[in-house]
OpenMM code with the backbone's topology and positions (N, CA, C; nanometers):
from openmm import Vec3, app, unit

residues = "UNK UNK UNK UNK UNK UNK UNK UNK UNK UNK UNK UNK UNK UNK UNK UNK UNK UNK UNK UNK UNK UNK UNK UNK UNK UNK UNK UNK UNK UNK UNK UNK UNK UNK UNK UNK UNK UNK UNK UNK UNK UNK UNK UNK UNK UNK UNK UNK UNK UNK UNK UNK UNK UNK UNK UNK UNK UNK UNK UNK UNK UNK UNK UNK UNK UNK UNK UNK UNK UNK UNK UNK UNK UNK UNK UNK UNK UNK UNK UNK UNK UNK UNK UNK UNK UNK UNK UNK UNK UNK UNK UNK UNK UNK UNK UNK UNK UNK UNK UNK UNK UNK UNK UNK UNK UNK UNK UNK UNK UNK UNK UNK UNK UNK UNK UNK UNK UNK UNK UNK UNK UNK UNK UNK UNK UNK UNK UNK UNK UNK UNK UNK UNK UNK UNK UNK UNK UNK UNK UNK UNK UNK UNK UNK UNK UNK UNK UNK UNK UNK UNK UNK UNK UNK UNK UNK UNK UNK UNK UNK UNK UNK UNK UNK UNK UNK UNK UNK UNK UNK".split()
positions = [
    Vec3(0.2915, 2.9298, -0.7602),
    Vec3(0.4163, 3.0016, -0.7539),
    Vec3(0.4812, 2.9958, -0.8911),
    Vec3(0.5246, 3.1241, -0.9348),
    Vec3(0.5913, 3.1222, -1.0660),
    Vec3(0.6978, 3.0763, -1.0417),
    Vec3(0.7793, 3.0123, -1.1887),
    Vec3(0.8870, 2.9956, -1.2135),
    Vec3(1.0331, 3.1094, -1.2268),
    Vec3(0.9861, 3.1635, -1.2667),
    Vec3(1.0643, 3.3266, -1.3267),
    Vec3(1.0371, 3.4250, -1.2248),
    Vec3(1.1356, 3.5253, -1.2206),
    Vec3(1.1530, 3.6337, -1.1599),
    Vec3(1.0480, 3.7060, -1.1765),
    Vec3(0.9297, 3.7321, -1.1485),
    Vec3(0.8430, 3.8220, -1.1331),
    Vec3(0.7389, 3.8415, -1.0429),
    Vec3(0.6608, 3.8913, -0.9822),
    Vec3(0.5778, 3.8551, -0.8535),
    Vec3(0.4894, 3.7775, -0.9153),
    Vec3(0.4281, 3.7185, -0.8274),
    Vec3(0.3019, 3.6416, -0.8325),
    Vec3(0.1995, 3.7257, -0.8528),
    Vec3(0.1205, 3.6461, -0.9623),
    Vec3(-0.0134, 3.7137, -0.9106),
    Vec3(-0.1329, 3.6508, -0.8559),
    Vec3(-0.2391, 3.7095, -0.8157),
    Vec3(-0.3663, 3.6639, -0.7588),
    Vec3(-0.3726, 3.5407, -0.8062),
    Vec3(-0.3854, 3.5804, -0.9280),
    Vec3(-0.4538, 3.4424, -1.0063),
    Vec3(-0.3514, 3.3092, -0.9958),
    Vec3(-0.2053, 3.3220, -1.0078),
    Vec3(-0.0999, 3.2087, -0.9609),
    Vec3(-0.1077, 3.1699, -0.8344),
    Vec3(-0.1031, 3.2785, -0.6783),
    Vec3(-0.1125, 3.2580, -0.5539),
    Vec3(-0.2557, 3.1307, -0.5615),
    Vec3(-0.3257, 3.2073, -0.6383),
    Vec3(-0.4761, 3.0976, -0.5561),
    Vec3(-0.4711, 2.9640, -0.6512),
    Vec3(-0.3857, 2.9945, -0.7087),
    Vec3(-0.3822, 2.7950, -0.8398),
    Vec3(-0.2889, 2.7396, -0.7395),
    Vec3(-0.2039, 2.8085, -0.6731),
    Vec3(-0.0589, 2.7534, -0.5753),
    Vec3(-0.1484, 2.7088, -0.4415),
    Vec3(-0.2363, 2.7423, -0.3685),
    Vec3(-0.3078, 2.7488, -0.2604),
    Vec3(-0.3968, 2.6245, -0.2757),
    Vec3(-0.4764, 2.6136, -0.4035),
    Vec3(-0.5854, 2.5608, -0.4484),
    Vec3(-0.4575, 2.4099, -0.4874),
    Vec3(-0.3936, 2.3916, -0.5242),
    Vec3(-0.2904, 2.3040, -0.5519),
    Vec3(-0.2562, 2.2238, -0.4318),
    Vec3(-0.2365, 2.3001, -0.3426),
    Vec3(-0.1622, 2.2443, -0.1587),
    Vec3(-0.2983, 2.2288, -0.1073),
    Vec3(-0.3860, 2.2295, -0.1642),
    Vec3(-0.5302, 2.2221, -0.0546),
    Vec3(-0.5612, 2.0243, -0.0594),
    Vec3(-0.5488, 2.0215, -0.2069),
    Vec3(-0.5837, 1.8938, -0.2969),
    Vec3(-0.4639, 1.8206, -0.2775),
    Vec3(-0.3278, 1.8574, -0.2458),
    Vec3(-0.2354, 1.7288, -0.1702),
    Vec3(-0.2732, 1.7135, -0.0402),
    Vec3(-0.3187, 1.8800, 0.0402),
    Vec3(-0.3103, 1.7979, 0.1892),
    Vec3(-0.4445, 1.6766, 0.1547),
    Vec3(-0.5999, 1.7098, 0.1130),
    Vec3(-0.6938, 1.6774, 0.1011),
    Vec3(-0.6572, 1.5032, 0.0868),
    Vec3(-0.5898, 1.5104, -0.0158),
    Vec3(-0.5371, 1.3710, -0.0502),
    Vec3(-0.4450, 1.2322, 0.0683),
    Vec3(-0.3493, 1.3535, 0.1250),
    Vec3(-0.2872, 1.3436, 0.2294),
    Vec3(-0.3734, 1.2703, 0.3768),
    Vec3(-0.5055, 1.3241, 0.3530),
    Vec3(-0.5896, 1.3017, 0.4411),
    Vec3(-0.6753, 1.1444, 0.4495),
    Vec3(-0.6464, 1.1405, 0.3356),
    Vec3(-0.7827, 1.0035, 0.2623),
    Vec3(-0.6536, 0.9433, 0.2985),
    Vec3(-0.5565, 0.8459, 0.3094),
    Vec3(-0.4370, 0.7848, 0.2910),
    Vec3(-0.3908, 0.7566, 0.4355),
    Vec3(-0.4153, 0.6003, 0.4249),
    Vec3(-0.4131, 0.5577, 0.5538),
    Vec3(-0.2665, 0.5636, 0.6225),
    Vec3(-0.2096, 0.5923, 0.7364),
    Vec3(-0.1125, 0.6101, 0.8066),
    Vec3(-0.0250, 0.4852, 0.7664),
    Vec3(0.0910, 0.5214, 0.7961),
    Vec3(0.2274, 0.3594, 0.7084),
    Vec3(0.1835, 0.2136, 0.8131),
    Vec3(0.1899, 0.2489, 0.9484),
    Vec3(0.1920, 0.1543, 1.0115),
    Vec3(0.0126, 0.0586, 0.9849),
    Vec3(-0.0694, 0.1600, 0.9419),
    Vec3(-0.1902, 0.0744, 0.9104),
    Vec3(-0.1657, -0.0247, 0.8477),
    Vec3(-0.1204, 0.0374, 0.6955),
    Vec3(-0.0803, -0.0001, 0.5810),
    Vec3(-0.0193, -0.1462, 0.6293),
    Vec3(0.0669, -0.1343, 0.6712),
    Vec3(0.1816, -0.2395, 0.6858),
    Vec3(0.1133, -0.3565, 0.7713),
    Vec3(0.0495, -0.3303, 0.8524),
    Vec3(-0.0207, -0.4378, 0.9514),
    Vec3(-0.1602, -0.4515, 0.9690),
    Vec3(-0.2175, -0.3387, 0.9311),
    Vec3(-0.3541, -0.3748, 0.9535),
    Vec3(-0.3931, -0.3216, 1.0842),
    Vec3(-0.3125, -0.2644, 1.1726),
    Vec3(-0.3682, -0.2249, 1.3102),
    Vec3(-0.2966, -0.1034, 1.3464),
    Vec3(-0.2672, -0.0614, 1.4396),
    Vec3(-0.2535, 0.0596, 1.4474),
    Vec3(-0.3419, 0.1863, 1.5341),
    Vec3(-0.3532, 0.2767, 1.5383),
    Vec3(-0.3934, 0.4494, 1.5703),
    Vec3(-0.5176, 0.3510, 1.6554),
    Vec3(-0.5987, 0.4583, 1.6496),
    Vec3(-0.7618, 0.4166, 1.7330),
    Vec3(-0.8240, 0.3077, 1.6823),
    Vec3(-0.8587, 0.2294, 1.7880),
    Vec3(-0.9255, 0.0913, 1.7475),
    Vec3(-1.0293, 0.0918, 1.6966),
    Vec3(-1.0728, 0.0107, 1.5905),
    Vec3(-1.1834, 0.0361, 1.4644),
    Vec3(-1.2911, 0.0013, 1.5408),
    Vec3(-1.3724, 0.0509, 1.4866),
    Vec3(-1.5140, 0.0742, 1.4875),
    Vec3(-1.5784, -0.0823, 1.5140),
    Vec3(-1.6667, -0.1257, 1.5800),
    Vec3(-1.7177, -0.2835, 1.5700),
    Vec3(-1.7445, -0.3335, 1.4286),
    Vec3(-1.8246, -0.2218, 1.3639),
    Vec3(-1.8692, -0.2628, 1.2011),
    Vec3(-1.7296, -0.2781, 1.1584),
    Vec3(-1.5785, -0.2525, 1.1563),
    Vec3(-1.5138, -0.2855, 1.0945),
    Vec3(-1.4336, -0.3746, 1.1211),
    Vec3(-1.4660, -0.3962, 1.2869),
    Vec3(-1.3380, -0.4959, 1.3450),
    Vec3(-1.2616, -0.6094, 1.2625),
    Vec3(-1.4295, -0.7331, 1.2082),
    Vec3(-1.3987, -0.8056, 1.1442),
    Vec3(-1.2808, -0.8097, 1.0627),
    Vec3(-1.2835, -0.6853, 0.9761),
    Vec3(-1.1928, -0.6459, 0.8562),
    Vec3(-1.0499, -0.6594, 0.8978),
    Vec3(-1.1161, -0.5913, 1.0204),
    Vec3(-0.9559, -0.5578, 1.0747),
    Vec3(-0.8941, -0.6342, 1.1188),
    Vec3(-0.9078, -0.7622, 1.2004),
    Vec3(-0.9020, -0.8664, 1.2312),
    Vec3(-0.8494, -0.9561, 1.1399),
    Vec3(-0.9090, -0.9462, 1.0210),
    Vec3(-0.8630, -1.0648, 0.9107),
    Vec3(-0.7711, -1.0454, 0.8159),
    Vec3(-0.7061, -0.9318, 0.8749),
    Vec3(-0.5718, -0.9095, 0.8086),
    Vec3(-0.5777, -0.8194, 0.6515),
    Vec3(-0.6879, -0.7521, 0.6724),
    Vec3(-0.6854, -0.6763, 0.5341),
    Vec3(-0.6476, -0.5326, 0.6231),
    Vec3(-0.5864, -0.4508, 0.4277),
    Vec3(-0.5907, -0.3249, 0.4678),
    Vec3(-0.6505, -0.2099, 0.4326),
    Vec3(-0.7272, -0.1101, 0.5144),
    Vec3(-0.8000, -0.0425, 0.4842),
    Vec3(-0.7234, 0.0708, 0.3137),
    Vec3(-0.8092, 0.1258, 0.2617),
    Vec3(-0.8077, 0.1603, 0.1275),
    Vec3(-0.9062, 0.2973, 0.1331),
    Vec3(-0.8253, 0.3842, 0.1152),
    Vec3(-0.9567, 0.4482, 0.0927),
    Vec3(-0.9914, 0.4878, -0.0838),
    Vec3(-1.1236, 0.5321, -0.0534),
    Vec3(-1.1951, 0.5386, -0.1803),
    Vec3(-1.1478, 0.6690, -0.2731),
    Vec3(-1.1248, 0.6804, -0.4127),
    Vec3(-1.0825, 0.7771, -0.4642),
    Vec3(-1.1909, 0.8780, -0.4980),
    Vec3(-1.1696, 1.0222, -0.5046),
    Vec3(-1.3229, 1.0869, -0.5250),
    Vec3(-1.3483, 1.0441, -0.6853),
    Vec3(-1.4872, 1.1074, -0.6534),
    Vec3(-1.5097, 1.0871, -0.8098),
    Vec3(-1.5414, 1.1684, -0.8993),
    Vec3(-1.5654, 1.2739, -0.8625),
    Vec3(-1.5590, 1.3785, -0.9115),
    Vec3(-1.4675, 1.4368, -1.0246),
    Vec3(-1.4107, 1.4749, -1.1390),
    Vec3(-1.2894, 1.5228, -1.1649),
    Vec3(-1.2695, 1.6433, -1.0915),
    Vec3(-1.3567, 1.7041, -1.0939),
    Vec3(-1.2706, 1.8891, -1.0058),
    Vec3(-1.1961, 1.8627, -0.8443),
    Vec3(-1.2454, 1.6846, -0.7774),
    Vec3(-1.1658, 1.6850, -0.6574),
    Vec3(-1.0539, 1.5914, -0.6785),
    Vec3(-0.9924, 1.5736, -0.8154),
    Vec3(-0.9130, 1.5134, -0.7967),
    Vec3(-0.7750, 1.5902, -0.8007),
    Vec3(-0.6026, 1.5417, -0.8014),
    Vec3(-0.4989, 1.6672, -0.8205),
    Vec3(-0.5110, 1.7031, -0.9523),
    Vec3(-0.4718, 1.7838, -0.9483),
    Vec3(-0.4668, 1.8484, -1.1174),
    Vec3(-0.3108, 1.9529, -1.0882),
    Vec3(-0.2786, 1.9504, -1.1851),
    Vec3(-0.1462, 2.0359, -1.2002),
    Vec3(-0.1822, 2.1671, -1.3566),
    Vec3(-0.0843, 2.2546, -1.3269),
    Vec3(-0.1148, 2.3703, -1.5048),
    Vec3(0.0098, 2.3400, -1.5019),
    Vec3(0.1164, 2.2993, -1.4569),
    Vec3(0.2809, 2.3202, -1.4394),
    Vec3(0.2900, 2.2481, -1.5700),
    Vec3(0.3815, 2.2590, -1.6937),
    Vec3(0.4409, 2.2178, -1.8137),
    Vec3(0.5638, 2.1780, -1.7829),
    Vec3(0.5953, 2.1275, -1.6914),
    Vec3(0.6954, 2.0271, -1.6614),
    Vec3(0.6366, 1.9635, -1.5641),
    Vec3(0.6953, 1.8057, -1.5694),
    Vec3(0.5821, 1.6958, -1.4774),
    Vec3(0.5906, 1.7378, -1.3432),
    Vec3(0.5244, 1.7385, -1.2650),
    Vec3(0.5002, 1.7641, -1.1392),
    Vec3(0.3713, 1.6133, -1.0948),
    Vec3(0.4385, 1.5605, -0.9603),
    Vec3(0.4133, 1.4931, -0.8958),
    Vec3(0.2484, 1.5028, -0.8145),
    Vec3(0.1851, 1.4268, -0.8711),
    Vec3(0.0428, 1.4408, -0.7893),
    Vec3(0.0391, 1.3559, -0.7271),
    Vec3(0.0218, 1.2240, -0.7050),
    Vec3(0.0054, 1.1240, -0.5495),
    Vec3(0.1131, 1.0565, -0.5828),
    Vec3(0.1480, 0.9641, -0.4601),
    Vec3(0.2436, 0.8871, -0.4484),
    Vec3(0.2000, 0.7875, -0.3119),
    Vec3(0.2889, 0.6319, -0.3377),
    Vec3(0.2350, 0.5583, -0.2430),
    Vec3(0.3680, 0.4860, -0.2657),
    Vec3(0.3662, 0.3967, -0.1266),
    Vec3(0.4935, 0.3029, -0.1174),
    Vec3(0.4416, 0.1517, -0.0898),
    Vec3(0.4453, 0.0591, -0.1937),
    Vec3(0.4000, -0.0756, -0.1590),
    Vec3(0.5010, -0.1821, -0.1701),
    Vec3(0.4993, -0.3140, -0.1285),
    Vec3(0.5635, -0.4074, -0.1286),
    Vec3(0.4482, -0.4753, -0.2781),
    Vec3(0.5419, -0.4942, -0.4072),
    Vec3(0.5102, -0.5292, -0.5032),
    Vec3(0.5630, -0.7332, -0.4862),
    Vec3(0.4483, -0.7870, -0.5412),
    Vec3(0.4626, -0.9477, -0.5643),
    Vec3(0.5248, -1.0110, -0.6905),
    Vec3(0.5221, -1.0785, -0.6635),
    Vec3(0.6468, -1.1214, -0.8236),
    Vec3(0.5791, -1.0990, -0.9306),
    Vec3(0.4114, -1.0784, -0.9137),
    Vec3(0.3453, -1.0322, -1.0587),
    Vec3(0.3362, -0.9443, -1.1001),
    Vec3(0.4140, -0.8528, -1.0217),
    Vec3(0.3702, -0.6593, -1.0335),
    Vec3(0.2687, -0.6264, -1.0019),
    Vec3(0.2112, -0.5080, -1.0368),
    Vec3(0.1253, -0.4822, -0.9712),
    Vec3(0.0316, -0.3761, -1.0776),
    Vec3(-0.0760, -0.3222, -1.1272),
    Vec3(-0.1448, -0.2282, -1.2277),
    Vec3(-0.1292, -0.1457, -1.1629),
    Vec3(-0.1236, 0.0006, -1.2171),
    Vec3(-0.2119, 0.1443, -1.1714),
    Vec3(-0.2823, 0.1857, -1.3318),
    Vec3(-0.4578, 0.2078, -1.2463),
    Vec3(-0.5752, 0.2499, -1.3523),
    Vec3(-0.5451, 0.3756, -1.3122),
    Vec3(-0.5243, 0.4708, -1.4249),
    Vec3(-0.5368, 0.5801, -1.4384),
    Vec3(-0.6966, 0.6057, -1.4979),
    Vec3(-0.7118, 0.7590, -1.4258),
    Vec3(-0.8215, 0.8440, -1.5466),
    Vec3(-0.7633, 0.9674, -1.4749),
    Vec3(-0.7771, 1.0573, -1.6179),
    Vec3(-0.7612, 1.1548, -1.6604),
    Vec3(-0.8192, 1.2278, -1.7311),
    Vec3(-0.8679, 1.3662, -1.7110),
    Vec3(-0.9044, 1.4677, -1.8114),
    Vec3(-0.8420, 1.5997, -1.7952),
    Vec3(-0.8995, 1.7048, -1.8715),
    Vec3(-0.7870, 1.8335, -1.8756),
    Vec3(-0.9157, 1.9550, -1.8803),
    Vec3(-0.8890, 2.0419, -1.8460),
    Vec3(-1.0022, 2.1686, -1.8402),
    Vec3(-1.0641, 2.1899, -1.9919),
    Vec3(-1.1070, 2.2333, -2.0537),
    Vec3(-1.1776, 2.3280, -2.1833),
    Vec3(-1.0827, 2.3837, -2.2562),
    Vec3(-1.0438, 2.3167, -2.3393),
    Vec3(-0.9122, 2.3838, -2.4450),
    Vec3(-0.7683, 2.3636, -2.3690),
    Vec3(-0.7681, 2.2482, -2.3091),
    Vec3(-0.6021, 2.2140, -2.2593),
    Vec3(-0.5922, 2.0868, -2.2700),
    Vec3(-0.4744, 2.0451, -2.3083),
    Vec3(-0.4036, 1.9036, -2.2948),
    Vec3(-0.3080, 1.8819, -2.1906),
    Vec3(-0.2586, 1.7507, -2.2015),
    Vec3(-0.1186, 1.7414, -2.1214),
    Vec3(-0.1531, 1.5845, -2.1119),
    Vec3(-0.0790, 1.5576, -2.0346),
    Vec3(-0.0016, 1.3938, -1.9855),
    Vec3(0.0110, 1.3833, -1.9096),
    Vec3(-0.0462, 1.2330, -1.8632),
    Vec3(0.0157, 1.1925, -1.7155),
    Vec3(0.0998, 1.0307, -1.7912),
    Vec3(0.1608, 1.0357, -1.6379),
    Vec3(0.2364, 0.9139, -1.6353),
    Vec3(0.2590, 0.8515, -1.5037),
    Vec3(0.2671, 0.7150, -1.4855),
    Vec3(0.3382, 0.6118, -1.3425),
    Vec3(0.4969, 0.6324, -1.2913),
    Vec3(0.5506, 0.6402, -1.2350),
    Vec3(0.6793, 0.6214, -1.2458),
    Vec3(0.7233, 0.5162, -1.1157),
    Vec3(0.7984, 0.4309, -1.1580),
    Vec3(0.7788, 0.3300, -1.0199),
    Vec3(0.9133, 0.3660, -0.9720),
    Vec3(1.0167, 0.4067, -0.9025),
    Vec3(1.1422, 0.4537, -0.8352),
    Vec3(1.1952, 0.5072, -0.9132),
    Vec3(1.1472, 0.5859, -0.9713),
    Vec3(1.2284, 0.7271, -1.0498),
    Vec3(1.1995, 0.6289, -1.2115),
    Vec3(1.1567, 0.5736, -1.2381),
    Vec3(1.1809, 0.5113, -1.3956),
    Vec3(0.9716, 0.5357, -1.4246),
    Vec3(0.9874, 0.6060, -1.5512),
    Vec3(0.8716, 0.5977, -1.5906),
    Vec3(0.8069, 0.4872, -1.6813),
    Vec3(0.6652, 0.4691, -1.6153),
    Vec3(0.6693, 0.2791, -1.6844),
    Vec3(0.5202, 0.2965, -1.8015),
    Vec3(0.6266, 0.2594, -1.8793),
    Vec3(0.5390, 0.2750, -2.0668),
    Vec3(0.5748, 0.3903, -2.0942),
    Vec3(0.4919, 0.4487, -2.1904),
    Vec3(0.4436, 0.5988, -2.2386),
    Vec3(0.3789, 0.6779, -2.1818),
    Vec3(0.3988, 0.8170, -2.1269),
    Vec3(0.2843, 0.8616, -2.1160),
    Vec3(0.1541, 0.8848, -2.1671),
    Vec3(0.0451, 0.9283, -2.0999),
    Vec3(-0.0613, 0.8980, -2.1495),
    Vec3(-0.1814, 1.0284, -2.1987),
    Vec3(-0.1592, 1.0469, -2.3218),
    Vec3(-0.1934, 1.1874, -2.3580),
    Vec3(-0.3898, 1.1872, -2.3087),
    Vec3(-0.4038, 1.3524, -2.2831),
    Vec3(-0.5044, 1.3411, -2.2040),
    Vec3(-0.5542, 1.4979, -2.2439),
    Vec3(-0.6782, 1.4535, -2.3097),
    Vec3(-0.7224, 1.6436, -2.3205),
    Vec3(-0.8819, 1.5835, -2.3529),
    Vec3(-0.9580, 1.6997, -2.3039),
    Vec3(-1.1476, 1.7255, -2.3161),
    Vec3(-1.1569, 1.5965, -2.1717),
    Vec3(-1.2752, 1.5183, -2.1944),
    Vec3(-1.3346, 1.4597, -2.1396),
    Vec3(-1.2634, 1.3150, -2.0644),
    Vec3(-1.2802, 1.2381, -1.9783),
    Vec3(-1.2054, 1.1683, -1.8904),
    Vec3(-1.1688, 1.0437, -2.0027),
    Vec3(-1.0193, 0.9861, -1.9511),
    Vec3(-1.0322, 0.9104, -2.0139),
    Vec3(-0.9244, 0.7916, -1.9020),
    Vec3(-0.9459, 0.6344, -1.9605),
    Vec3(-0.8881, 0.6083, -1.8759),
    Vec3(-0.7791, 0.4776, -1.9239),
    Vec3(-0.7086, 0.4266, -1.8183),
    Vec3(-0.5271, 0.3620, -1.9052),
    Vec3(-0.5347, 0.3058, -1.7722),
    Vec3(-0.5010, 0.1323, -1.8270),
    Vec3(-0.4184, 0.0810, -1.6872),
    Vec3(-0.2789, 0.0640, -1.7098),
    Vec3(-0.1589, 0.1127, -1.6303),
    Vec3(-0.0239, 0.0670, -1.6676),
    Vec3(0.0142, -0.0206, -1.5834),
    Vec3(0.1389, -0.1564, -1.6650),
    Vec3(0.1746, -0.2695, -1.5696),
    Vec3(0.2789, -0.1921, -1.4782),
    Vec3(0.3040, -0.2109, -1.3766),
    Vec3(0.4121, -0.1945, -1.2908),
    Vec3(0.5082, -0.3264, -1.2515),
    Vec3(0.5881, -0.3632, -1.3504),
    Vec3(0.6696, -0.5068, -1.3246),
    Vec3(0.7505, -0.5107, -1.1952),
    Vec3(0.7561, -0.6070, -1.1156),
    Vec3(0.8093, -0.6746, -1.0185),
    Vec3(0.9619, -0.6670, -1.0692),
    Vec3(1.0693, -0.6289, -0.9458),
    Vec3(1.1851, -0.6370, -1.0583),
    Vec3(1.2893, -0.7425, -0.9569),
    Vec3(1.3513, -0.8266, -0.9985),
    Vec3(1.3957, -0.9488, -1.0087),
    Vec3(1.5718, -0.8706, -0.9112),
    Vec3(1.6196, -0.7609, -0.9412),
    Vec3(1.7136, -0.7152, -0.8373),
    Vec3(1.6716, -0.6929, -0.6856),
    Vec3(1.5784, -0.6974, -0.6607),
    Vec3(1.5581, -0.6419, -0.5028),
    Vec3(1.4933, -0.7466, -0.3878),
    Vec3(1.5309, -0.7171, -0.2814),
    Vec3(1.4815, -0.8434, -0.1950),
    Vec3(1.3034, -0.8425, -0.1989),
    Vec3(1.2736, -0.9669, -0.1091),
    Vec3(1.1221, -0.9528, -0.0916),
    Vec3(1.0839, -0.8779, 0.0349),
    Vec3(1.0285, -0.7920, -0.0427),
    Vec3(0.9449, -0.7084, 0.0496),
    Vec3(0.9990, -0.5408, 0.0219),
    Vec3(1.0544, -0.5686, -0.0865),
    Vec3(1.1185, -0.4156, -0.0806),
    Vec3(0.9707, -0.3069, -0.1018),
    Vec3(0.9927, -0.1846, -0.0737),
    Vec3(0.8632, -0.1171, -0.1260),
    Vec3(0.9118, -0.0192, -0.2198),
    Vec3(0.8378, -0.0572, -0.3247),
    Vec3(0.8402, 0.0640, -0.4515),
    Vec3(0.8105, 0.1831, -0.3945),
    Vec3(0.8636, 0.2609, -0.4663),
    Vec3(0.7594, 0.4346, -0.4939),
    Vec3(0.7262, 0.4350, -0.5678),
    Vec3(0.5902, 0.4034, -0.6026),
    Vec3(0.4775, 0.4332, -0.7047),
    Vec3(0.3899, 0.5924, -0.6968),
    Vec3(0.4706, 0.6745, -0.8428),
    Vec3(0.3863, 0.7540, -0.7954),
    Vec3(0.3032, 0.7846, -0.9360),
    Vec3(0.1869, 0.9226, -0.9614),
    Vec3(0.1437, 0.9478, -1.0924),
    Vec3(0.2062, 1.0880, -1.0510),
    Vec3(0.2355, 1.0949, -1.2096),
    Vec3(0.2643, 1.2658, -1.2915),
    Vec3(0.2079, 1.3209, -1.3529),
    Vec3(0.1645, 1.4415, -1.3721),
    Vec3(0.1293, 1.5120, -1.4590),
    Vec3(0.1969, 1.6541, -1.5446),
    Vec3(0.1382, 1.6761, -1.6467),
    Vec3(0.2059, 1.7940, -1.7042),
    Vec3(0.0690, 1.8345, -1.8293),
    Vec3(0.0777, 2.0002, -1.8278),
    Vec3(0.0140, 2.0725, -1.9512),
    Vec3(0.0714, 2.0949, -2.0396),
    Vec3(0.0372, 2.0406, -2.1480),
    Vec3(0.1289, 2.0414, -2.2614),
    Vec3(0.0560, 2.1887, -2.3578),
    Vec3(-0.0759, 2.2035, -2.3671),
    Vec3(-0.1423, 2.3176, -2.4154),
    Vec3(-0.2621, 2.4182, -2.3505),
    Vec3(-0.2682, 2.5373, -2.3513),
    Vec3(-0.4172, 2.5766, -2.2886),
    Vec3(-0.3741, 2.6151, -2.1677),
    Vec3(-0.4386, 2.7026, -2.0751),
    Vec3(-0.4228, 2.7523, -1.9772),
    Vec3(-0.4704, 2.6984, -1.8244),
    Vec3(-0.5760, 2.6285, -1.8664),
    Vec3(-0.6379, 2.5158, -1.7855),
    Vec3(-0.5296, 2.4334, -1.7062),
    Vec3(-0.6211, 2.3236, -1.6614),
    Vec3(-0.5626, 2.2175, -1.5582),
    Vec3(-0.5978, 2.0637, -1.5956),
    Vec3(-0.5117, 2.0044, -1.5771),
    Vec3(-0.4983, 1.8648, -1.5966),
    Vec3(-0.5073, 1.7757, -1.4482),
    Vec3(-0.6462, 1.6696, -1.4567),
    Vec3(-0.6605, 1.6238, -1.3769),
    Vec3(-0.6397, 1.4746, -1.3673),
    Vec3(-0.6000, 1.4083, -1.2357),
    Vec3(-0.5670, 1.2483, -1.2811),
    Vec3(-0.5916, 1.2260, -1.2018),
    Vec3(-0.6645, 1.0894, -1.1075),
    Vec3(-0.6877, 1.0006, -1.0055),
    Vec3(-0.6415, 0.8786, -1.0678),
    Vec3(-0.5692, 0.7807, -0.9258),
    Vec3(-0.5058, 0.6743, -0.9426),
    Vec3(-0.5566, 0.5841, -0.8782),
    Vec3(-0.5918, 0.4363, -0.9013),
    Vec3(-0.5988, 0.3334, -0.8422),
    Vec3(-0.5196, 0.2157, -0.8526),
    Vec3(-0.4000, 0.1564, -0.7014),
    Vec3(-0.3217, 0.0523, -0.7412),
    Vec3(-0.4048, -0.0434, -0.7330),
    Vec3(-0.3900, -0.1892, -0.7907),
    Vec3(-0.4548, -0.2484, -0.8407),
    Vec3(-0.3484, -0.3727, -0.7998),
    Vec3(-0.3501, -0.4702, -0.7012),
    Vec3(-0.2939, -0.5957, -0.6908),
    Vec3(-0.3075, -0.6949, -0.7284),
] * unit.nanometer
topology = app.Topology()
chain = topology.addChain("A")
for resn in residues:
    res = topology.addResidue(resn, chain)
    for name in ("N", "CA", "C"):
        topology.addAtom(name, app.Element.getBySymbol(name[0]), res)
């Protein structure tokens, strides 16, 4: 969807379509809150996983690996590609970024943990590349609060798309 007064065209409708396909997609891999939070939850796991489930871990799912299935944004102002809500420990917590950008485009991603972006962004053009950023524990909030950890992206050159997959890291 354009910004400016003018219709859409083909080619914007299907980057806008192709855009909402790769959040729901994402949307999909991403275990439900109450999993998250306890470990139990929706339909009872599978025997091969009971154990897991049982011992108090929480399921995770795997990030693709691909770059073409990960989000990618063309938008030149940051726009939001995943987001997650965790209870951070007094050590903080990492997110490993990787990133690459289409054939003749740049741009940036970045972390932002409750609206504050944490470090520099992380310039990103040709072939994948990859950045872990700290996410500090912050000393105002009770225990157990949950951050919003999310990643951003933006095209800074080129007509292409900028792609980023995230992994939090405890």
């Amino acid at each position: 969807m354009t910004r400016i007064n003018r219709p859409d065209t083909l080619l914007t409708e299907l980057r806008d379509i192709k855009r909402r396909l790769r959040l729901l997609e994402a949307d999909r891999m991403r275990p439900p809150a109450t999993v998250l939070a306890t470990g139990t939850g929706g339909p009872s796991p599978e025997p091969s996983s009971l154990s897991v489930a049982s011992a108090g871990t929480v399921p995770v799912p795997l990030a693709p690996v691909r770059p073409t299935d990960w989000p990618a944004t063309s938008a030149t102002a940051w726009e939001r590609l995943s987001m997650t809500r965790v209870a951070i420990g007094p050590r903080g917590v990492r997110v490993e970024l990787s990133a690459t950008a289409d054939e003749d485009t740049a741009g940036a991603v970045r972390v932002v943990a409750d609206g504050t972006p944490m470090g520099v962004p992380v310039p990103v053009a040709g072939g994948p590349s990859h950045q872990t950023v700290e996410v500090p524990a912050r000393l105002d909030v009770p225990e157990g609060y949950e951050y919003e950890i999310a990643v951003e992206a933006l095209r800074t050159q080129g007509d292409g798309m900028v792609r980023t997959v995230a992994l939090l890291l405890t």
